[in-house]
N, C-alpha and C positions, 0 to 999 in steps of 0.2 A: 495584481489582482489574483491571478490564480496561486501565490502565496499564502494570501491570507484564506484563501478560500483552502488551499490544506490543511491549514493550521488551525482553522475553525472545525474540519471535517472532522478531523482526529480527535480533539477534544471531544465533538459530537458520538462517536463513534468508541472511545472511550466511554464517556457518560452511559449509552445505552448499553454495554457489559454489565454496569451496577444498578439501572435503575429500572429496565427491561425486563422480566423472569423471563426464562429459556422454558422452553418449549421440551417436554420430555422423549426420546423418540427409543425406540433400539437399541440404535448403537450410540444411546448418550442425551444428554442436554445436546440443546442447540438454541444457539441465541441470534435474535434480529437481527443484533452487530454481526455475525458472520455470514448474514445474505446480502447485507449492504458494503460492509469493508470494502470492496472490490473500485466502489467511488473511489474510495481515498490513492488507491494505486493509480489512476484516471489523472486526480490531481495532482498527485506526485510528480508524474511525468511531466505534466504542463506546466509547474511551477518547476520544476528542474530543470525546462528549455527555458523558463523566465529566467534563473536566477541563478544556473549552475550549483556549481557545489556549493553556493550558499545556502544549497535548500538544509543541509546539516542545522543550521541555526533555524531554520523556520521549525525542522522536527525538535529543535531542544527547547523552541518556545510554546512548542505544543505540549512539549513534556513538563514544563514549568505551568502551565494553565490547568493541563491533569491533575499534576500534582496536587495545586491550590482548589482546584475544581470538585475533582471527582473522589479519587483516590489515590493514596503516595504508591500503591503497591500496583495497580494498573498503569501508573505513569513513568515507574521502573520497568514494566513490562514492554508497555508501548515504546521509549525511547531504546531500549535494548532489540529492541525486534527491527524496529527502524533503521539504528546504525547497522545490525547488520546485512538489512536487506540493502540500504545505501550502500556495503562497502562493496558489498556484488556489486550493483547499480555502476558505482564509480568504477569500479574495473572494466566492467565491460565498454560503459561507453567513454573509456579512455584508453582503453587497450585494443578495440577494434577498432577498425577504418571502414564504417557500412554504414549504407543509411541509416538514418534515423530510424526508422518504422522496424528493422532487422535488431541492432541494437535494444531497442523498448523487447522485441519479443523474447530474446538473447536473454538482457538480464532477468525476465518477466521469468523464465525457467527455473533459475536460481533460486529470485531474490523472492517469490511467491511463497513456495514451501518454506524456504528457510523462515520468512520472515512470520509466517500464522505459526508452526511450531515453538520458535522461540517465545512468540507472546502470550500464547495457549499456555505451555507450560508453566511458563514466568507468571502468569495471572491463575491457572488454577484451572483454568478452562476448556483444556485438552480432551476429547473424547473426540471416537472417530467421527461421528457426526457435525460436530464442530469443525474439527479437521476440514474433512473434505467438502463442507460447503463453502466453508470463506476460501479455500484454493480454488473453489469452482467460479467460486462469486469473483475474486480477484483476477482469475484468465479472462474472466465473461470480458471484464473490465479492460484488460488489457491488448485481449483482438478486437473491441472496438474500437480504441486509440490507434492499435496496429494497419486496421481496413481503414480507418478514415485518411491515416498518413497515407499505407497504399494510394487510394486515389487521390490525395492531392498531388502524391508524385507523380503518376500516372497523367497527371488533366499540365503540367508542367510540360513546355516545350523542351525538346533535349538539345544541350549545345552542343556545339559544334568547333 
């Protein structure tokens, strides 16, 4: 479930890049897609405890519906921004031994900037305001996944 609910997001989130007009500010355009992005990181993670490193084929089937969908040159962008925020992703939560909730925030440092830069750039849509709201929108995203773990661990008897 929470697979297809990335793979929908994306495309969604995609789609509103080209069909949404940005908002003029300051320091740049700024578009809906970069206040909501931060979802898609939310599902990522959820669908990447469903499905592990399969989640690589849910972001290339997202990148194949872009493509078909929306546009070829956002769906270059999207799948390039995504493997490289997954190959953060992959490292960290296969090269640390930490909880879960530590891990998500670990690679969430990395794989956050890297990944709105790379697809900013790649799609055209790089200005600082852009910028810094889909990082802002994407952490938002990211310590709520983080607190909700926190207490689940927390509400968990500790063994012994």
């Amino acid at each position: 479930m929470w697979t297809v609910l990335y793979v929908v997001a994306i495309v969604l989130v995609n789609w509103m890049f080209t069909a949404i007009a940005p908002w003029t500010t300051p320091l740049g355009d700024l578009y809906l897609a970069n206040v909501v992005v931060g979802f898609v990181f939310v599902l990522r993670d959820y669908a990447q405890r469903e499905v592990g490193h399969l989640i690589l084929l849910g972001t290339a089937a997202a990148g194949i519906l872009t493509w078909l969908m929306v546009d070829p040159a956002i769906a270059v962008a999207s799948v390039t921004a995504f493997a490289l925020s997954e190959t953060a992703d992959w490292g960290v939560y296969s090269l640390l031994r930490r909880p879960l909730s530590q891990r998500i925030l670990i690679s969430s440092i990395i794989a956050v900037p890297l990944d709105t830069l790379a697809f900013q750039y790649l799609a055209g849509y790089l200005t600082p305001a852009a910028f810094l709201t889909e990082v802002v929108s994407k952490a938002v995203g990211v310590f709520v996944v983080w607190y909700l773990l926190r207490l689940r661990d927390s509400r968990r008897p500790m063994a012994v």
